[in-house]
mmCIF file as gemmi writes it, N, C-alpha and C atoms, coordinates in Angstrom:
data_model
loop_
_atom_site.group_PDB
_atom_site.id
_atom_site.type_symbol
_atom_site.label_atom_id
_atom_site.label_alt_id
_atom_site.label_comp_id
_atom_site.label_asym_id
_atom_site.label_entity_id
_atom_site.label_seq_id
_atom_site.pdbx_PDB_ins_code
_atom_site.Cartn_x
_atom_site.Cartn_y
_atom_site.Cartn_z
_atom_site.occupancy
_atom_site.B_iso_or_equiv
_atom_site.pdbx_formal_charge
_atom_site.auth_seq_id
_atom_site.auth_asym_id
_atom_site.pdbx_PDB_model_num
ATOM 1 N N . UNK Axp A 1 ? -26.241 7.2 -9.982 1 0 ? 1 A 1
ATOM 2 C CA . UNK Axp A 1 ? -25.959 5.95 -10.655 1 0 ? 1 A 1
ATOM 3 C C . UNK Axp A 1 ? -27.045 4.935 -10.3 1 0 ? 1 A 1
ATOM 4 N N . UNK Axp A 2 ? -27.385 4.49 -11.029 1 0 ? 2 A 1
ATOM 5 C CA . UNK Axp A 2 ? -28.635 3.39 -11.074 1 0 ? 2 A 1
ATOM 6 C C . UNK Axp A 2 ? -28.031 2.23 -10.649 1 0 ? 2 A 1
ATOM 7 N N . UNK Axp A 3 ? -28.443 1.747 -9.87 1 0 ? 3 A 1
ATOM 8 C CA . UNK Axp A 3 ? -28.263 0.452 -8.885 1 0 ? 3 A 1
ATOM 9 C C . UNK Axp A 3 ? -28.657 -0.921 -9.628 1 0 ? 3 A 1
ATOM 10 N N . UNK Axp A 4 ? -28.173 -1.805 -9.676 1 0 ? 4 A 1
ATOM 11 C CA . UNK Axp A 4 ? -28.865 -3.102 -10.551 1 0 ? 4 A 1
ATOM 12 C C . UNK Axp A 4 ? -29.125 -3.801 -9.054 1 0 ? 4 A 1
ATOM 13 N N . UNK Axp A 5 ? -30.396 -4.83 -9.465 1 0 ? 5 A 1
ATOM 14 C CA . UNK Axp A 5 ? -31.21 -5.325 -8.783 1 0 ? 5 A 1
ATOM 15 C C . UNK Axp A 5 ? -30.368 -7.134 -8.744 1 0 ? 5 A 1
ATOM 16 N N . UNK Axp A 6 ? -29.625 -7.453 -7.415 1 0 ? 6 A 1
ATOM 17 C CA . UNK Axp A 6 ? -28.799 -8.406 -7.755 1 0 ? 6 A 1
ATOM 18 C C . UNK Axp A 6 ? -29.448 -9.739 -7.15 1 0 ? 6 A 1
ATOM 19 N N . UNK Axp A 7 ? -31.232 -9.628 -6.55 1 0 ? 7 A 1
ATOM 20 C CA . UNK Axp A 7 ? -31.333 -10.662 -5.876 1 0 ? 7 A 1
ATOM 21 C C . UNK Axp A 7 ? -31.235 -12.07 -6.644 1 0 ? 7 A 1
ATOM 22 N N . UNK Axp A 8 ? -31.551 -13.013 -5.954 1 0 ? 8 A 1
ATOM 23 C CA . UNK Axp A 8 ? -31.255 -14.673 -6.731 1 0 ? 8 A 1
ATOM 24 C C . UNK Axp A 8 ? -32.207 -14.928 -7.89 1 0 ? 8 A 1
ATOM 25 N N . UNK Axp A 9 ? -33.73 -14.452 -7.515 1 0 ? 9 A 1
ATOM 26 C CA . UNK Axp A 9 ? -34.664 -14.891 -8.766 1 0 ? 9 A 1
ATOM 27 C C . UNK Axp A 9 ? -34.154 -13.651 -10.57 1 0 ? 9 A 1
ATOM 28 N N . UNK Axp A 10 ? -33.999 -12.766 -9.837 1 0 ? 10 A 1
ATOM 29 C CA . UNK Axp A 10 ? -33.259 -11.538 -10.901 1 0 ? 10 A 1
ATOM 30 C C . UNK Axp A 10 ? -32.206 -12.236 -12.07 1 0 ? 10 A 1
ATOM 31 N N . UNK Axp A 11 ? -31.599 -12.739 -10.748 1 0 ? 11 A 1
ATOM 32 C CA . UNK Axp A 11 ? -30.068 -13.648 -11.21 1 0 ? 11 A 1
ATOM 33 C C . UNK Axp A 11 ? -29.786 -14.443 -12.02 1 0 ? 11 A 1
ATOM 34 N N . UNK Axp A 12 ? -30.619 -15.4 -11.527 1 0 ? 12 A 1
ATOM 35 C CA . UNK Axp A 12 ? -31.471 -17.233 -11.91 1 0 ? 12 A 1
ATOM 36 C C . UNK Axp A 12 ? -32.729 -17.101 -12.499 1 0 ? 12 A 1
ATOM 37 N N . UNK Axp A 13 ? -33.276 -16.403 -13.001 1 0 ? 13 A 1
ATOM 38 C CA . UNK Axp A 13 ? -34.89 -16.684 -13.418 1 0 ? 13 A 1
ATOM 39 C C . UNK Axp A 13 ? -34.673 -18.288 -13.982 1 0 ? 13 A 1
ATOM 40 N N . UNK Axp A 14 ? -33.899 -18.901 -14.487 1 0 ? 14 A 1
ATOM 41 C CA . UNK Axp A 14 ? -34.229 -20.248 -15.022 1 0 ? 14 A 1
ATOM 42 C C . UNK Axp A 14 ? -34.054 -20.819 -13.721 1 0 ? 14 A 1
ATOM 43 N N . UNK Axp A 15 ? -33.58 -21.056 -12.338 1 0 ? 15 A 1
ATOM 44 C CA . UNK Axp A 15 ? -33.772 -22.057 -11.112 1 0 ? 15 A 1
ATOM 45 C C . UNK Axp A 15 ? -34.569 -21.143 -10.171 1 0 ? 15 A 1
ATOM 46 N N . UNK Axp A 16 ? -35.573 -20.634 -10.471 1 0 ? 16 A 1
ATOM 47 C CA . UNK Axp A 16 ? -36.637 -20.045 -9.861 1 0 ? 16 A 1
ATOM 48 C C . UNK Axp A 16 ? -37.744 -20.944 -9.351 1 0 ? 16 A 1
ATOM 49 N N . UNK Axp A 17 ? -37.89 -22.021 -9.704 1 0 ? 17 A 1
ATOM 50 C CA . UNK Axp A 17 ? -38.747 -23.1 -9.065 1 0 ? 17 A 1
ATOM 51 C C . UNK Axp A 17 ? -37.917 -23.885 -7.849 1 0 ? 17 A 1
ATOM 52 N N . UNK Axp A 18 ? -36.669 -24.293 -8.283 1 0 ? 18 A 1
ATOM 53 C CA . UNK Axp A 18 ? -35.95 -24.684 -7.87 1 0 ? 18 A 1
ATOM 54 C C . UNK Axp A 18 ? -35.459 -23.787 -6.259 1 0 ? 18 A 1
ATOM 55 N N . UNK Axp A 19 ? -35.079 -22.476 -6.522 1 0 ? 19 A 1
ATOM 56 C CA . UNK Axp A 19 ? -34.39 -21.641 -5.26 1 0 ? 19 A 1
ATOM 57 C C . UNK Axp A 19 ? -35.571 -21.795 -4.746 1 0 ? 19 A 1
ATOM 58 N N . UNK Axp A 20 ? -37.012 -22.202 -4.665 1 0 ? 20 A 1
ATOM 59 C CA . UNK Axp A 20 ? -37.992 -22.003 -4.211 1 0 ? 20 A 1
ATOM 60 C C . UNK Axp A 20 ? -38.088 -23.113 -3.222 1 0 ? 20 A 1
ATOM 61 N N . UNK Axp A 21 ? -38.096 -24.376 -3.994 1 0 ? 21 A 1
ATOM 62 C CA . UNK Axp A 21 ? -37.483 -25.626 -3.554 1 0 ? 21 A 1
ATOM 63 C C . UNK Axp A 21 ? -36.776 -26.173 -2.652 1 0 ? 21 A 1
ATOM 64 N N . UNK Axp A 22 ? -35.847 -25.557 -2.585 1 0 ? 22 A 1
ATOM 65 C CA . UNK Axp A 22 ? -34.207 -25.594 -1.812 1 0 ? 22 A 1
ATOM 66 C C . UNK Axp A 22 ? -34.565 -24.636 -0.843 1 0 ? 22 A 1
ATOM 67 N N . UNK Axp A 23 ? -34.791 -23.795 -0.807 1 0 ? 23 A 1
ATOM 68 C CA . UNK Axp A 23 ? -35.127 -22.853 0.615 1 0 ? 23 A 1
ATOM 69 C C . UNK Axp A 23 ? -35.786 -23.247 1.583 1 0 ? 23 A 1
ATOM 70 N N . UNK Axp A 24 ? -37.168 -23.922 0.742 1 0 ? 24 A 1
ATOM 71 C CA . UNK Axp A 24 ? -37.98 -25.012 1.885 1 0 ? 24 A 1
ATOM 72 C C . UNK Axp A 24 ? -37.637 -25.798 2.393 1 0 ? 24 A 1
ATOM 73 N N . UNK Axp A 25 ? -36.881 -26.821 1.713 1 0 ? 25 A 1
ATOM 74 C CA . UNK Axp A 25 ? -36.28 -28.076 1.978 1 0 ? 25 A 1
ATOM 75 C C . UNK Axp A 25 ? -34.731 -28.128 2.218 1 0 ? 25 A 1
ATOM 76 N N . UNK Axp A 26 ? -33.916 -27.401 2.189 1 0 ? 26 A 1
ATOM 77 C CA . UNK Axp A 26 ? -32.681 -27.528 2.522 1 0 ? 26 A 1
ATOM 78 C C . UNK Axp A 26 ? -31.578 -26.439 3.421 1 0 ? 26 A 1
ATOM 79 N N . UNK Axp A 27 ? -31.234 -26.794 4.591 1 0 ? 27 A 1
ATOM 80 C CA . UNK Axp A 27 ? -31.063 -26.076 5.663 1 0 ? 27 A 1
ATOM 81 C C . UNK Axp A 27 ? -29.893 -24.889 5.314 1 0 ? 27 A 1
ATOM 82 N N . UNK Axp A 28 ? -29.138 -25.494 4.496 1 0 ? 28 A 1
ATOM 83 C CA . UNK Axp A 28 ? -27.525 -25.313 4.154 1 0 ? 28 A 1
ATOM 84 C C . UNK Axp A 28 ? -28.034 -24.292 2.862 1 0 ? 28 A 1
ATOM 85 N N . UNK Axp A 29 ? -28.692 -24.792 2.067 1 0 ? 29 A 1
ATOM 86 C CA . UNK Axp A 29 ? -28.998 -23.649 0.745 1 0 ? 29 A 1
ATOM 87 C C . UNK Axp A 29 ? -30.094 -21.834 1.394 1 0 ? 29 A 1
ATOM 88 N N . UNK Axp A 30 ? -30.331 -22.652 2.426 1 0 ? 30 A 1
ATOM 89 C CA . UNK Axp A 30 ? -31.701 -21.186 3.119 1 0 ? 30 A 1
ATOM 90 C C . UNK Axp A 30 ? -30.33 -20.686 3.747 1 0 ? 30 A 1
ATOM 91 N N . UNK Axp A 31 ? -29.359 -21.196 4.439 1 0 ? 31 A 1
ATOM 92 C CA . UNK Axp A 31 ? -28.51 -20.093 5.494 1 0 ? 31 A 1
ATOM 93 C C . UNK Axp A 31 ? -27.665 -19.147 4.138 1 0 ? 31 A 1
ATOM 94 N N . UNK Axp A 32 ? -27.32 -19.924 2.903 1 0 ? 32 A 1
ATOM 95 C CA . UNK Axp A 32 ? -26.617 -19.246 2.017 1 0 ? 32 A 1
ATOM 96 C C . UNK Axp A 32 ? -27.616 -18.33 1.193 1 0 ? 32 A 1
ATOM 97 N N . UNK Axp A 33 ? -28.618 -18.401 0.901 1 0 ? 33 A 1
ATOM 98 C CA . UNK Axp A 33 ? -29.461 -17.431 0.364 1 0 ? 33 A 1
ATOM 99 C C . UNK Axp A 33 ? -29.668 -16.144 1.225 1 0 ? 33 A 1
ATOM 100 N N . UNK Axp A 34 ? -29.94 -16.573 2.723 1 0 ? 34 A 1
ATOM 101 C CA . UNK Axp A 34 ? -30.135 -15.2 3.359 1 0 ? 34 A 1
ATOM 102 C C . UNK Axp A 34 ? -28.908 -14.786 3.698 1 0 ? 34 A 1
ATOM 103 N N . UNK Axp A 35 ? -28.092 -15.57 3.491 1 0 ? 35 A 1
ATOM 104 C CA . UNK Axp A 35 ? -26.851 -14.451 3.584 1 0 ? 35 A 1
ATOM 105 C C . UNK Axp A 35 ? -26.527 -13.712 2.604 1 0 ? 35 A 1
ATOM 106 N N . UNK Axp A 36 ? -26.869 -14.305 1.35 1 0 ? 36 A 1
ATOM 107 C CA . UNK Axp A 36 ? -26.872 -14.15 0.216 1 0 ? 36 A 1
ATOM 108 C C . UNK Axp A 36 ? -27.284 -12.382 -0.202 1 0 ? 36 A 1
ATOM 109 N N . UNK Axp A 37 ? -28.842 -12.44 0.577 1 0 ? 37 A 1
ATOM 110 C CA . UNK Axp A 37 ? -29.846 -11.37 0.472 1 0 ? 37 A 1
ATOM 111 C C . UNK Axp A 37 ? -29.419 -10.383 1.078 1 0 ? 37 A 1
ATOM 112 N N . UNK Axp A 38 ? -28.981 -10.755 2.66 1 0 ? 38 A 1
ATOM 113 C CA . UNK Axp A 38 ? -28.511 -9.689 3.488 1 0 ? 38 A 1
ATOM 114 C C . UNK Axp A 38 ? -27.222 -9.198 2.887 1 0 ? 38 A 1
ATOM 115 N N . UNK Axp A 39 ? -26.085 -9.906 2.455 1 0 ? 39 A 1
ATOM 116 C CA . UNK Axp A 39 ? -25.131 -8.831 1.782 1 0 ? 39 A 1
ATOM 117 C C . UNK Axp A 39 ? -25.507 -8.289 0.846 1 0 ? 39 A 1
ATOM 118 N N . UNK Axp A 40 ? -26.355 -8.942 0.243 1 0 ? 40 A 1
ATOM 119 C CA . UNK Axp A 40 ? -26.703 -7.514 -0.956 1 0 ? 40 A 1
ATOM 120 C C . UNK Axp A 40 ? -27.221 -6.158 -0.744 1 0 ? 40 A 1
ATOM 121 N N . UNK Axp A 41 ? -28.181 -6.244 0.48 1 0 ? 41 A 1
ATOM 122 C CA . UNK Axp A 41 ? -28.416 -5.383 0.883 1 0 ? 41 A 1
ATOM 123 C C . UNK Axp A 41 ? -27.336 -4.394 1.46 1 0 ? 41 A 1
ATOM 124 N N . UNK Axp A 42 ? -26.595 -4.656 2.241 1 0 ? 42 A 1
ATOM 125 C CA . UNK Axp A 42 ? -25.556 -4.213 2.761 1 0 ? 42 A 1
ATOM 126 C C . UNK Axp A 42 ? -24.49 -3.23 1.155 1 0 ? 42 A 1
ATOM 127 N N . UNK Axp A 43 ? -24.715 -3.887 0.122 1 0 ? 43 A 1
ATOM 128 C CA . UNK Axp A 43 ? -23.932 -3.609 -0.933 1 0 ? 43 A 1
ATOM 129 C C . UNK Axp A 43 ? -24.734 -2.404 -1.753 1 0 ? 43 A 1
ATOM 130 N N . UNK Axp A 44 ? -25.96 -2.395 -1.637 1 0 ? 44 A 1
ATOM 131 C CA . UNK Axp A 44 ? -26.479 -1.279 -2.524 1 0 ? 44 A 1
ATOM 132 C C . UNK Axp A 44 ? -26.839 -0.5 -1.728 1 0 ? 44 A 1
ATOM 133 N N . UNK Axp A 45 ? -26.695 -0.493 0.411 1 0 ? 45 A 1
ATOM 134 C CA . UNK Axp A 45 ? -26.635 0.608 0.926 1 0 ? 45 A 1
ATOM 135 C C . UNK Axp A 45 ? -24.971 0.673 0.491 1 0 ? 45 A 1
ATOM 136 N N . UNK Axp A 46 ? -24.2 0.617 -0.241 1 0 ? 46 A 1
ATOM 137 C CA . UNK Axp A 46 ? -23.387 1.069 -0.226 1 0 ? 46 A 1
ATOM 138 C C . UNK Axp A 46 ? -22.726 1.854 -1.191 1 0 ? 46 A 1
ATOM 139 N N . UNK Axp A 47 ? -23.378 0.99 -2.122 1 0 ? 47 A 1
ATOM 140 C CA . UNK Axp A 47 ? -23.469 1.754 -3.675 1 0 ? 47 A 1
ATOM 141 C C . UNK Axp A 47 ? -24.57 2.818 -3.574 1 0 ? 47 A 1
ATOM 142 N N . UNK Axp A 48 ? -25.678 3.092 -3.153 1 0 ? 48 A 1
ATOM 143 C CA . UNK Axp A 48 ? -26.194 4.435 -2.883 1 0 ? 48 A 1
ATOM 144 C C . UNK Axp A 48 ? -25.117 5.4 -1.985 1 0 ? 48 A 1
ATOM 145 N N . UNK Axp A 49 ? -24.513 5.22 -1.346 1 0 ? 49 A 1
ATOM 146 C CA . UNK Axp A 49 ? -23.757 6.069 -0.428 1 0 ? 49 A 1
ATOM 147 C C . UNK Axp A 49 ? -24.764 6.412 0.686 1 0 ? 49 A 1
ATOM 148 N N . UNK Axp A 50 ? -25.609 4.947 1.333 1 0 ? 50 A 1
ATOM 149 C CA . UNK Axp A 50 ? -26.469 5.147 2.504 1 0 ? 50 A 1
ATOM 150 C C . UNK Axp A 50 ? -25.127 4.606 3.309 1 0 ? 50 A 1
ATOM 151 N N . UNK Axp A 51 ? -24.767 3.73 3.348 1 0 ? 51 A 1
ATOM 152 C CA . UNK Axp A 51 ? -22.987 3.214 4.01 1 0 ? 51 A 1
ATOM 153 C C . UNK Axp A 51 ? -22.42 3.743 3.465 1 0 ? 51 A 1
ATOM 154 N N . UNK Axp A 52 ? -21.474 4.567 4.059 1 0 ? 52 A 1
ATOM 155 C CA . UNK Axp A 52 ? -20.032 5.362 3.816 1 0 ? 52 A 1
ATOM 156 C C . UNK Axp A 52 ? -19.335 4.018 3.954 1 0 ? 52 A 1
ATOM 157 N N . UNK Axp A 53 ? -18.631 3.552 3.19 1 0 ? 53 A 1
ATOM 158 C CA . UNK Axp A 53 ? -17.52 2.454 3.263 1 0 ? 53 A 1
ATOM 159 C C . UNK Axp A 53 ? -16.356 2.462 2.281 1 0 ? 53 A 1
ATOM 160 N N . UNK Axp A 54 ? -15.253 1.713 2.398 1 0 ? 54 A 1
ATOM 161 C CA . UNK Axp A 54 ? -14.121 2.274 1.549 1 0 ? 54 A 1
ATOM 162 C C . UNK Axp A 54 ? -14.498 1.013 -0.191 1 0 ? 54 A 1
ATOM 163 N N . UNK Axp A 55 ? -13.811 1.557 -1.079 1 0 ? 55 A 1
ATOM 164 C CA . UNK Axp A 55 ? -14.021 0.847 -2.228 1 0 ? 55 A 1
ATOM 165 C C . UNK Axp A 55 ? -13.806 -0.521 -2.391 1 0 ? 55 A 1
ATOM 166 N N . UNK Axp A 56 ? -12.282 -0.437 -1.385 1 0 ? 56 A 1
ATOM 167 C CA . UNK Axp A 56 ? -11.652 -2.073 -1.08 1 0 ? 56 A 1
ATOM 168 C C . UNK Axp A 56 ? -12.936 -2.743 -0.361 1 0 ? 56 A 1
ATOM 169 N N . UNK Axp A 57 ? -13.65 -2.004 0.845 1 0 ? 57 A 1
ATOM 170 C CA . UNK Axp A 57 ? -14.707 -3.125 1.259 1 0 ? 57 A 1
ATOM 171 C C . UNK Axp A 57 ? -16.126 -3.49 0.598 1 0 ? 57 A 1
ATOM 172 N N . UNK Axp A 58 ? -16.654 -2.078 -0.671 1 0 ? 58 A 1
ATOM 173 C CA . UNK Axp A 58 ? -17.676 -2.721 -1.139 1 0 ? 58 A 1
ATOM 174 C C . UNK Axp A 58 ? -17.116 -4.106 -2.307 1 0 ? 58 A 1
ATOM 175 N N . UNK Axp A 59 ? -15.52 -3.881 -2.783 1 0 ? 59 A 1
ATOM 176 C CA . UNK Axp A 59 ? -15.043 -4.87 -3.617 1 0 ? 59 A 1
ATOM 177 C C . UNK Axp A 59 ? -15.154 -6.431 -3.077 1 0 ? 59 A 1
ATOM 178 N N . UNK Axp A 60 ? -14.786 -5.983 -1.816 1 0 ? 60 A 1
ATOM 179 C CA . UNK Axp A 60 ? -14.746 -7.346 -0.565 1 0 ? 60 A 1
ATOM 180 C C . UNK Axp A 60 ? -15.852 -7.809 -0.764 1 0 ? 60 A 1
ATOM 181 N N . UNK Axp A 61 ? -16.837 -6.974 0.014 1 0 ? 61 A 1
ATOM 182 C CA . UNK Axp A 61 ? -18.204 -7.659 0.008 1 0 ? 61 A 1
ATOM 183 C C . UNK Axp A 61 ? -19.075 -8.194 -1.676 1 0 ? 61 A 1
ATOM 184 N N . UNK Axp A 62 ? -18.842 -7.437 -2.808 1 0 ? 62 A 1
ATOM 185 C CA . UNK Axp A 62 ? -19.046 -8.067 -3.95 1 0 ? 62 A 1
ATOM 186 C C . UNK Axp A 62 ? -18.299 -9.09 -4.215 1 0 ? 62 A 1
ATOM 187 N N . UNK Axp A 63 ? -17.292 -9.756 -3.89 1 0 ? 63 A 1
ATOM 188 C CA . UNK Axp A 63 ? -16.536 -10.696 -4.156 1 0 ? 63 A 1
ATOM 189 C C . UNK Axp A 63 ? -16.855 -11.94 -3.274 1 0 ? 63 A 1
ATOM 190 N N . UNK Axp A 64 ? -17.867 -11.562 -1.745 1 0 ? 64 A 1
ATOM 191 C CA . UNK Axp A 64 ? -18.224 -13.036 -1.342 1 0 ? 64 A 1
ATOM 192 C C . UNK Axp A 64 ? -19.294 -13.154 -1.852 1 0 ? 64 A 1
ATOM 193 N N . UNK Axp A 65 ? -20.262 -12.126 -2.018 1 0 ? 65 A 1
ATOM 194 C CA . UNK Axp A 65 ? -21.578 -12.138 -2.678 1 0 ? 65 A 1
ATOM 195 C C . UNK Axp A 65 ? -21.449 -13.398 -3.868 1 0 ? 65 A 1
ATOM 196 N N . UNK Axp A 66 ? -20.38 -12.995 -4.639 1 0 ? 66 A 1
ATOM 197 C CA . UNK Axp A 66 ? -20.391 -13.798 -5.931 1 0 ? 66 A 1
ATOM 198 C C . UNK Axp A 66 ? -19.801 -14.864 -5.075 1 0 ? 66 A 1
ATOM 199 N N . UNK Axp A 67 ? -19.17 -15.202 -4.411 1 0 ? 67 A 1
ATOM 200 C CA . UNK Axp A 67 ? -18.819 -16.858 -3.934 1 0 ? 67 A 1
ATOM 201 C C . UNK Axp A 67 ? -19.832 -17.566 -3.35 1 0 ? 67 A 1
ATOM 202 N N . UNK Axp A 68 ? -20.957 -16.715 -3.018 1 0 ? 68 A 1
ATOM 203 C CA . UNK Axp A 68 ? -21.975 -17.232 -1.781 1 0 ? 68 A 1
ATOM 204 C C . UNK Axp A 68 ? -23.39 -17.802 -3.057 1 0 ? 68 A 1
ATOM 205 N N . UNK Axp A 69 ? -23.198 -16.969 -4.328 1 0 ? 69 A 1
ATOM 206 C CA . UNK Axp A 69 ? -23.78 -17.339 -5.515 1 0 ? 69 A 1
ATOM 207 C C . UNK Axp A 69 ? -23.262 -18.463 -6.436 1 0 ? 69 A 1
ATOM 208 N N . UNK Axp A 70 ? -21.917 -18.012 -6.469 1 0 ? 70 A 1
ATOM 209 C CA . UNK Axp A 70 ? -21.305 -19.877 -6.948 1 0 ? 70 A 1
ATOM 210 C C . UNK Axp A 70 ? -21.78 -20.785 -6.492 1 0 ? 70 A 1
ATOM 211 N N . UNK Axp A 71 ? -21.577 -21.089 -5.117 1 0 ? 71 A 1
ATOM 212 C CA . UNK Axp A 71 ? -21.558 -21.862 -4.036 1 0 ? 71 A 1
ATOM 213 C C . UNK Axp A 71 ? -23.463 -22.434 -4.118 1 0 ? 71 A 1
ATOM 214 N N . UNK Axp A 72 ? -24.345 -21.755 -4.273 1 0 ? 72 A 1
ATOM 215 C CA . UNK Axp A 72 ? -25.57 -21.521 -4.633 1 0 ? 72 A 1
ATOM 216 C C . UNK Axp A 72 ? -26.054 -22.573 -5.755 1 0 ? 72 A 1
ATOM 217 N N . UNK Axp A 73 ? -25.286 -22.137 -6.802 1 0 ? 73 A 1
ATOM 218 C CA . UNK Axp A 73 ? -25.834 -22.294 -7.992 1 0 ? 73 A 1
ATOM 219 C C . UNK Axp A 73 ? -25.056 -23.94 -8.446 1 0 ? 73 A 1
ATOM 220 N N . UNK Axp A 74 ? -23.939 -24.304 -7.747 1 0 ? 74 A 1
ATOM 221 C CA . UNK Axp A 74 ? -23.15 -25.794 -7.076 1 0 ? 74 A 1
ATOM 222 C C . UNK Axp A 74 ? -25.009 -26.286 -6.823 1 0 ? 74 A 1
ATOM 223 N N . UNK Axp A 75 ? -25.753 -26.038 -6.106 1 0 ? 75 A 1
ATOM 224 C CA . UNK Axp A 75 ? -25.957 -26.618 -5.214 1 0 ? 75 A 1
ATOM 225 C C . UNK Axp A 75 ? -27.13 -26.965 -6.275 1 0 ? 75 A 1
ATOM 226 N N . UNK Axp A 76 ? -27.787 -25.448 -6.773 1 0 ? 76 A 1
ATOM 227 C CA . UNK Axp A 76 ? -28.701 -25.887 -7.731 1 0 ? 76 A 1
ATOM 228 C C . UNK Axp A 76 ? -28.671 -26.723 -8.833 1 0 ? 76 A 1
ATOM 229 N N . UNK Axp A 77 ? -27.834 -26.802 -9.093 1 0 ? 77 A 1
ATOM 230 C CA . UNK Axp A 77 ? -27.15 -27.847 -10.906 1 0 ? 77 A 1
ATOM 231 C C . UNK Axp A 77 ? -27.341 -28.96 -10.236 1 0 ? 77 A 1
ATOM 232 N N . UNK Axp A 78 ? -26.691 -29.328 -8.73 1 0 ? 78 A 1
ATOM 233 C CA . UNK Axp A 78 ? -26.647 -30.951 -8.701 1 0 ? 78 A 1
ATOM 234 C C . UNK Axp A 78 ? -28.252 -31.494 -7.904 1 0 ? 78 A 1
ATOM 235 N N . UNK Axp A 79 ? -28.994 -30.174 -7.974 1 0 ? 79 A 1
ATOM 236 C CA . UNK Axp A 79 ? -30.659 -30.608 -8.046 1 0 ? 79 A 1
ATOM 237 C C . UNK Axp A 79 ? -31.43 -30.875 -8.95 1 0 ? 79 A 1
ATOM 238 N N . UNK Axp A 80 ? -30.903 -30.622 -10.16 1 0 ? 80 A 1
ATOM 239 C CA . UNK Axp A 80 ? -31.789 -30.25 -11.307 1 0 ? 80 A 1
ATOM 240 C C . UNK Axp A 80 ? -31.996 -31.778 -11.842 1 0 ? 80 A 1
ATOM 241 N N . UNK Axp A 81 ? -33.255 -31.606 -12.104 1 0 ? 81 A 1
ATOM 242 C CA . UNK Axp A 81 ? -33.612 -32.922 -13.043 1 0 ? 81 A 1
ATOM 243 C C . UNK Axp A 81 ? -33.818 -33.156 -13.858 1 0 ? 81 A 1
């Protein structure tokens, strides 16, 4: 099964200047991006079956992924100019 590529610029290509922006300059948007990055990673070793993990926890972990991207994209809208 072919894996989709879930990082933020993939995601967002339109706040791609912006996540660029905010990473440099904002402490709170860089801790949520690399957390951001690192669960994803964690998620497509899991969807490859490099992590043996149960379905309920790759569901878990896709479900903060997407809150940690809400939460993200909050942050980007009330940057935009």
């Amino acid at each position: 099964m072919a894996v989709e590529h879930h990082d933020l610029v993939h995601e967002l290509p339109e706040y791609k200047d912006q996540i660029h922006a905010l990473k440099t300059s904002d402490s709170h948007f860089r801790k949520l991006f690399d957390e951001y990055h690192e669960l994803t990673k964690e998620i497509e070793n899991m969807e490859n079956e490099v992590t043996p993990t149960s379905t309920e926890e790759e569901e878990s972990a896709k479900l903060k992924r997407l809150h940690l991207k809400d939460e993200m994209v909050t942050l980007l809208k009330q940057t935009q100019g």
